[in-house]
C-alpha positions, -999 to 999 in steps of 0.1 A, spaced: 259 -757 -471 281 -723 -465 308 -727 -486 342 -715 -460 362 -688 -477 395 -701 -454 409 -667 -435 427 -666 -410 411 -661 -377 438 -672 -347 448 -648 -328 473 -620 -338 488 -591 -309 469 -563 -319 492 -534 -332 523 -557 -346 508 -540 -377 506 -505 -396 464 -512 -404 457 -518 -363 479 -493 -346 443 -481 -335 433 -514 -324 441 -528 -291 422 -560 -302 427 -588 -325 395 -581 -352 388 -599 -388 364 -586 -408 345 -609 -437 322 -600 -463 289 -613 -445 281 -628 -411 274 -666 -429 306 -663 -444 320 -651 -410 301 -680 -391 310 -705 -415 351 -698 -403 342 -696 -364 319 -729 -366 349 -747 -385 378 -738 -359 351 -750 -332 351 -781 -352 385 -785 -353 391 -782 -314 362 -804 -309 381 -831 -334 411 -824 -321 400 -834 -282 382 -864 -291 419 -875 -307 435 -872 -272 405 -887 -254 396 -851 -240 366 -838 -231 362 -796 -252 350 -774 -227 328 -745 -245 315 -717 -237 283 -708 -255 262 -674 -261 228 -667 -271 211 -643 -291 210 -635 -330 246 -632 -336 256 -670 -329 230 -685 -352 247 -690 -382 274 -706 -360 252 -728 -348 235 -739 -380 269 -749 -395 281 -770 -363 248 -786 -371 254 -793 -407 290 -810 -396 271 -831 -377 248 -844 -399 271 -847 -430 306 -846 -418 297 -869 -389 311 -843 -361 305 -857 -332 293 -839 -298 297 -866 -274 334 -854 -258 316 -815 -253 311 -800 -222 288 -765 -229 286 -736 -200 264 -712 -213 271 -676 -204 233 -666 -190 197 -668 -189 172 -643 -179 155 -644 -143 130 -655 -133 126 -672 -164 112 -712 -167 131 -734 -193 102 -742 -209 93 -710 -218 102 -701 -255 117 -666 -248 145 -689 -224 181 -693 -234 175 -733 -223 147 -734 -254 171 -714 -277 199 -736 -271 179 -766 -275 161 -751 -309 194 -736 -321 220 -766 -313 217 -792 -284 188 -816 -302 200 -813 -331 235 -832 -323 243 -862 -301 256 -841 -267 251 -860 -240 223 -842 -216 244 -845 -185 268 -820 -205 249 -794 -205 251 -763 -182 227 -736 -189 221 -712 -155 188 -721 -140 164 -688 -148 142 -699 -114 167 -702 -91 152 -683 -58 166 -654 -44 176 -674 -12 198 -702 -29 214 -677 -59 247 -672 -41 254 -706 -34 240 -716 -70 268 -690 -85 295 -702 -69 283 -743 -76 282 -729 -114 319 -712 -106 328 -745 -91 317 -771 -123 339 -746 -152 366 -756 -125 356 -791 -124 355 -796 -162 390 -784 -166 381 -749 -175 368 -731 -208 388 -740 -240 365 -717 -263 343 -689 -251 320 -676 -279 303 -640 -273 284 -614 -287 281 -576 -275 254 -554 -268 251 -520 -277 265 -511 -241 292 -529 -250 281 -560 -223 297 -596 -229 273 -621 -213 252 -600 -191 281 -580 -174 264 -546 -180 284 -515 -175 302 -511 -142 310 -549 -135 340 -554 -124 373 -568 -139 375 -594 -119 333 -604 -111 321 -638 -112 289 -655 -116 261 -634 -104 227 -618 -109 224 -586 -121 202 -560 -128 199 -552 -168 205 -518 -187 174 -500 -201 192 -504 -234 199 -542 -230 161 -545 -226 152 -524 -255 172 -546 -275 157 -579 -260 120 -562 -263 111 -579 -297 117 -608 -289 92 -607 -256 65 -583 -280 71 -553 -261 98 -540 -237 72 -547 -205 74 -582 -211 114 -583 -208 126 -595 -174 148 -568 -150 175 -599 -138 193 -622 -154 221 -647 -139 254 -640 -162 291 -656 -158 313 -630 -149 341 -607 -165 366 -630 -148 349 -664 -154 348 -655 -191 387 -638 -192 399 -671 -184 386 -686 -209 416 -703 -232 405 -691 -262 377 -661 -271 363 -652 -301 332 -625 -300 310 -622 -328 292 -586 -341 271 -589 -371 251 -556 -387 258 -515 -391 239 -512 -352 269 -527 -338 298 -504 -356 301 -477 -331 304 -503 -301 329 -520 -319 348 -494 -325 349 -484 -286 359 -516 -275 386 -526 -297 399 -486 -298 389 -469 -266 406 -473 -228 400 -500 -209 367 -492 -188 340 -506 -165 319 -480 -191 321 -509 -219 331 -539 -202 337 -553 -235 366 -534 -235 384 -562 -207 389 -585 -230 420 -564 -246 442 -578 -218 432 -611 -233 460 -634 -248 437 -651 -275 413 -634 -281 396 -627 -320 366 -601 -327 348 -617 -360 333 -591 -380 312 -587 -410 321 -553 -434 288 -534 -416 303 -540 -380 337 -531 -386 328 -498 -406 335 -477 -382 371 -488 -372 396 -462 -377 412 -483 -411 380 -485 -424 363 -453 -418 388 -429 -423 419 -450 -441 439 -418 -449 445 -420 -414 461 -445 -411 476 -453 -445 491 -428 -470 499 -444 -499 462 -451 -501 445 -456 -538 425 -429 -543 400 -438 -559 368 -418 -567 346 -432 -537 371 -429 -511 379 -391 -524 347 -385 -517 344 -402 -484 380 -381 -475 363 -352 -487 330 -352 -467 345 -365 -439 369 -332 -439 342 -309 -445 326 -319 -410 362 -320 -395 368 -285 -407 333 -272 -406 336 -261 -444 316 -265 -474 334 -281 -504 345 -254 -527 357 -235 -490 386 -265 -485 425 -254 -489 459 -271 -493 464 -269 -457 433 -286 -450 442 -314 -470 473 -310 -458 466 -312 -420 445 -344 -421 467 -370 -436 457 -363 -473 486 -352 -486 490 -380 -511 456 -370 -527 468 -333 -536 497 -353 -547 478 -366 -578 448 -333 -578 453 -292 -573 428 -285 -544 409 -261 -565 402 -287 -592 394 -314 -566 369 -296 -551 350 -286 -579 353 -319 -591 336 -337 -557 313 -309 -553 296 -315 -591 295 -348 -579 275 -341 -552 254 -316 -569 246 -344 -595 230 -368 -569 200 -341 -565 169 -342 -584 135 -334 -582 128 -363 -609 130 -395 -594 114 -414 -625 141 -392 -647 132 -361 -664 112 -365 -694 129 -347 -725 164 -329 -707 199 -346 -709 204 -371 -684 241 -378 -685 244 -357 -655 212 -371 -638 210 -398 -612 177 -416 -634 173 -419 -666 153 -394 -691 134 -425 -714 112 -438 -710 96 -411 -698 67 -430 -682 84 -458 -659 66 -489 -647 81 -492 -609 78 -513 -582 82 -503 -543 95 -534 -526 85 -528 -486 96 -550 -463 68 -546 -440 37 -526 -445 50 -492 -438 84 -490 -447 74 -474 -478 61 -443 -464 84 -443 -433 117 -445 -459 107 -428 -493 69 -416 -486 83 -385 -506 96 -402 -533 67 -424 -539 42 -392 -538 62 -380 -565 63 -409 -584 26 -409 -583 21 -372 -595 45 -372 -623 26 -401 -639 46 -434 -637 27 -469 -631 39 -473 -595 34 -502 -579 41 -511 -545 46 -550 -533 43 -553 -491 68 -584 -486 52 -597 -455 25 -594 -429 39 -573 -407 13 -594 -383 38 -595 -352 41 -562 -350 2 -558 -344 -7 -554 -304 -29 -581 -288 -49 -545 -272 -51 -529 -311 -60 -569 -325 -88 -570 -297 -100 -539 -301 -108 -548 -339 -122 -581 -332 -148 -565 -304 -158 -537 -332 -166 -564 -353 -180 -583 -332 -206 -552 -326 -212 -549 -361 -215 -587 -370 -219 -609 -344 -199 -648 -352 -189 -673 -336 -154 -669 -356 -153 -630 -340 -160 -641 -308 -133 -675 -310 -108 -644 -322 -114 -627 -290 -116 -655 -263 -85 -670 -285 -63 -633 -277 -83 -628 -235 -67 -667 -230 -32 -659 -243 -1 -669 -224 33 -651 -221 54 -651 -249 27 -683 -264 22 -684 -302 -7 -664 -318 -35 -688 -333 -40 -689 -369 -69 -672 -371 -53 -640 -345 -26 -638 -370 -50 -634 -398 -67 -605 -383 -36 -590 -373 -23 -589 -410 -58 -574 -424 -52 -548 -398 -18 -537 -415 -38 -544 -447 -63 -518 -446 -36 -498 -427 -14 -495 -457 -47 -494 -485 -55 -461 -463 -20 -450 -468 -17 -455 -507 -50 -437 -512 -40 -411 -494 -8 -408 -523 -34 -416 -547 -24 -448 -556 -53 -472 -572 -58 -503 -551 -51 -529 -578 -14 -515 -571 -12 -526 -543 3 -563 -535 3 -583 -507 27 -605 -511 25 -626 -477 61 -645 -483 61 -678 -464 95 -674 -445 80 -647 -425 44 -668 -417 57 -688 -382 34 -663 -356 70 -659 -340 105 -633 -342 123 -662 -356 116 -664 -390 124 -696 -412 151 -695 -441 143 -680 -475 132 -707 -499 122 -715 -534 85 -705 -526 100 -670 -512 115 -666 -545 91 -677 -568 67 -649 -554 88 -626 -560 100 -632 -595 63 -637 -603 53 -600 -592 82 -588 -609 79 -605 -645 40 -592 -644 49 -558 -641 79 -556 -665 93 -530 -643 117 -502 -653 124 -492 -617 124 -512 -582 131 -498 -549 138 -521 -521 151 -516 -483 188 -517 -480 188 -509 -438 209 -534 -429 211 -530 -392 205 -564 -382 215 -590 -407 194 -615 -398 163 -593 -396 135 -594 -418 149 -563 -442 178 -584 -450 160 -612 -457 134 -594 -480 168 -575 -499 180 -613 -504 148 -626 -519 150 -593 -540 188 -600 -552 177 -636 -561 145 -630 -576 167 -604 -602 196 -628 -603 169 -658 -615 151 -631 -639 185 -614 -651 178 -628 -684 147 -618 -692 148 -588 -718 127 -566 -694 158 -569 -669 181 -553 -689 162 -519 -687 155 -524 -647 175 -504 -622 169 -514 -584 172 -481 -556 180 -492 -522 165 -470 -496 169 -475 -458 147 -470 -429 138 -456 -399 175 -467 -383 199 -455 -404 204 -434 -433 233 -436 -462 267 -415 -458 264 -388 -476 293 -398 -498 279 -433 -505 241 -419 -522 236 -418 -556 204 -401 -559 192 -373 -533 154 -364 -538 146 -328 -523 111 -324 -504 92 -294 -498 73 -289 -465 39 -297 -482 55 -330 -491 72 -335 -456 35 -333 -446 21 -355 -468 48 -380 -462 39 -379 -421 4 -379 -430 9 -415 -449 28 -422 -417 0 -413 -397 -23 -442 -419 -6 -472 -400 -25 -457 -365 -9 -497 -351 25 -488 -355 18 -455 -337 17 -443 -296 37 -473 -284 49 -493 -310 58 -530 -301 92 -526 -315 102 -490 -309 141 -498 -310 164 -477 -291 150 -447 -304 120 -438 -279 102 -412 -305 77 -425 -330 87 -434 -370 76 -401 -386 97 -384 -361 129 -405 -367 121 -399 -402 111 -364 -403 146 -360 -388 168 -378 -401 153 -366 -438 159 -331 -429 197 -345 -416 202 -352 -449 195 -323 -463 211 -297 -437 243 -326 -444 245 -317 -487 240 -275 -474 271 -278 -448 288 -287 -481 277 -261 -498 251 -272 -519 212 -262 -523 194 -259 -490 162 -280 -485 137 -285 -462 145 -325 -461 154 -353 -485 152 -387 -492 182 -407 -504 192 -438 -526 220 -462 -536 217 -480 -570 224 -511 -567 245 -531 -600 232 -568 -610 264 -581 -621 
């Protein structure tokens, strides 16, 4: 069960207040997205409750995709244990792909069925969900039937929606108009990128869907969109900041009268309050974080380095109240030592030198460590630097793969294998491997046995990689952890089992130093779940005596990197080791030329990374500080 931490999400006029006066949208922002869910699922609940007492029927209007989930996993729980009843509910669902057949898993009719609809008592006859195989011939007349039955039911009392990174509601993609109705539509490149992991591969993602319109879901009595995860900040912030345009069609709903953007911390970052505070607010607490977010942040304003900042600076953009409490010259030097201090060569902490200044400790000198990776590459793609050095200046590294990675293995690369060693050892297990991946149909479920072969391809993928860094194989864990083991994107919940795995590798080693992913871009991916089986496993272990010595480093991915005012520990890299590091890369040859889940970002990892390592470091020499040909970075995390 979720427990509800009760805040207040009806509906406020965006601007009444000094913290929004760069909002033109009602927005609440909550710790995490269950927390978030938990609230919207319970004023759901209390419409639906508050219907059946009048005899009504509660119209809803329902969306898809990963952000509702969590939603819908607590309106089940009412269900079952609060007895919430579904039987006076009327569901419209915003879209469905076309041509898509309901009985195809990738459908929005199977999602809401696996996410919701059998898991309650709605009546069948109450649900609307656009019909993906609707012919060309009949879809004008079947838009305008769909049009006709919202009318019919009385109307939507509660839309729920999510965004996409073009800022689309439903499957009104940029340039649909204000007042558009039910209709097929042609989808944005970006729209499918998104979609493509869930289909294994962008060319499996259909070009059409059928979507309600802006105008079906503007009057809507109530709205409240969901955006979960740091992917979705900077469309966020367009839409509840920027002009009304047909550019981000999102950006309608601020003529709404009711209408509530739910937000966890990661989403919201990059509203004006939150990402720049002194903006807005100037009897801020300046504290020693947020001086040095003010600070960085005005270096890239000004184009300065640190130590180059003036009074006037300060001055001219809203930070008066700092120099208030700090001289200028004082300030600087103080932020820029900070800075400076992130930097070191030593990862593992410098044997023999004074570490009060140093990001890692000095003793012991030789540190046991383990590399918590996600998937089988993420090691090399986020701190492949960092783990070489580790290696060469003598700690016991170890590094623990968290799953598979299986899913992420092409049925062309899985066949390929399976013919080789078919050639080398004929079987009748090889050759039901191969007729099992030739008979495969769209979007059907891998066999066991596929799945298998898939994972020992990301196996020997990532032994060739640690042997390149020198690593010994008995190093090297596979841990394999069950929530990840369904052949599918959905993943099941973290469990016991999850967590018992994981406190088991970590007990054996006794470690002094973990690292574990902290990319955070979609908080119900797989990263986030591994980071919460790492955070339990340390919170069930925390006391053990080894613990106490144990410091976790979070790294992130090929998606995002930390603000430079948020890391803690900067590790410089010298050409040779950028090599080396895209030479590890270069090990996982499945994950290269065409990678199933490429993201939005069309180049391959060791490019992302490549660039957004040597971001980092052209980012700490704008400030004035050492210049190096790339680094990696890292944010310790606390156990409290």
């Amino acid at each position: 069960m979720i427990e509800i931490n009760k805040k207040d999400i009806s509906y406020k006029p965006a601007g009444q207040f000094e913290e929004t006066r760069f909002e033109r949208i009602h927005n609440v922002i909550f710790e995490s997205s269950d927390e978030a869910s938990a609230n919207v699922a319970e004023e759901i609940a209390e419409l639906i409750r508050r219907k059946q007492s009048k005899g009504k029927a509660c119209v809803l209007g329902l969306a898809t995709g990963s952000s509702p989930i969590r939603v819908y996993d607590e309106l089940v729980r009412m269900h079952r244990e609060e007895g919430l009843s579904f039987k006076n509910v009327i569901t419209f669902n915003l879209d469905e792909y076309l041509p898509m057949d309901k009985e195809n898993r990738q459908s929005y009719f199977h999602f809401m069925h696996e996410q919701l609809f059998d898991h309650v008592d709605i009546l069948p006859k109450n649900i609307n969900i656009p019909d993906g195989m609707i012919s060309s011939e009949r879809t004008k007349e079947y838009c305008l039937a769909y049009e006709q039955k919202i009318k019919d039911a009385g109307g939507i009392d509660f839309q729920l929606l999510g965004i996409g990174r073009t800022g689309h509601i439903g499957f009104n993609e940029p340039g649909s108009h204000y007042n558009s109705g039910t209709r097929v539509i042609t989808l944005d490149h970006i729209t499918r990128v998104d979609a493509a992991p869930a289909f294994l591969g962008i060319d499996n993602v259909p070009r059409k869907a059928i979507t309600m319109g802006i105008a079906t879901v503007r009057n809507a009595r109530r709205i409240v969109l969901l955006a979960w995860g740091q992917n979705k900040a900077g469309i966020v912030k367009n839409t509840i900041e920027g002009e009304i345009s047909s550019h981000v069609p999102a950006t309608y709903l601020q003529e709404h009268g009711n209408c509530t953007f739910v937000l966890d911390r990661a989403a919201g970052s990059e509203l004006t309050r939150n990402k720049t505070p002194w903006l807005v607010d100037e009897s801020l607490d300046w504290t020693d974080d947020l001086t040095a977010k003010a600070v960085v942040w005005l270096c890239s304003k000004t184009g300065k380095s640190i130590l180059h900042l003036t009074d006037k600076d300060y001055n001219d953009n809203g930070m008066s109240g700092l120099l208030a409490q700090e001289d200028s010259y004082d300030l600087n030097i103080r932020m820029f030592n900070r800075l400076q201090h992130t930097i070191t060569g030593w990862p593992g902490g410098k044997p023999d030198a004074d570490d009060t200044k140093r990001p890692e400790r000095a003793i012991p000198a030789k540190k046991r460590v383990i590399i918590f990776s996600p998937h089988p590459d993420d090691d090399v793609i986020s701190m492949g630097g960092t783990f070489d050095r580790l290696i060469d200046q003598g700690h016991e590294v170890h590094v623990a793969y968290q799953t598979s990675g299986n899913i992420a293995v092409s049925d062309k690369d899985a066949l390929r294998y399976a013919e080789i060693s078919k050639r080398i050892s004929p079987s009748e297990a090889v050759q039901t491997i191969i007729d099992s991946i030739k008979s495969k149909k769209e979007s059907s479920v891998d066999s066991l046995e596929v799945r298998k072969l898939k994972g020992n391809i990301r196996r020997g993928e990532s032994y060739a990689a640690t042997r390149y860094l020198g690593l010994d194989d008995s190093n090297v864990h596979f841990l394999d952890l069950p929530f990840y083991e369904t052949g599918t994107i959905k993943k099941k919940s973290l469990s016991d089992e999850d967590i018992e795995i994981m406190m088991e590798i970590i007990k054996t080693v006794e470690p002094h130093q973990m690292y574990a992913a902290g990319d955070l871009a979609d908080p119900h991916g797989t990263h986030k779940v591994c980071l919460d089986a790492v955070f339990e496993a340390m919170e069930r272990l925390k006391s053990e005596p080894f613990m106490k010595d144990c410091w976790l480093w979070l790294y992130r991915g090929a998606w995002h990197e930390w603000d430079v005012d948020q890391i803690e520990m900067a590790v410089p890299m010298s050409p040779d080791q950028v090599l080396r590091k895209r030479n590890a890369i270069f090990c996982h040859q499945s994950q290269k030329d065409g990678v199933m889940f490429q993201g939005e970002d069309s180049r391959e990892f060791w490019m992302r990374a490549e660039e957004r390592n040597k971001d980092t470091a052209a980012k700490y020499n704008a400030l004035g500080l050492a210049d190096y040909a790339a680094m990696e970075a890292f944010v310790r995390y606390k156990l409290d």
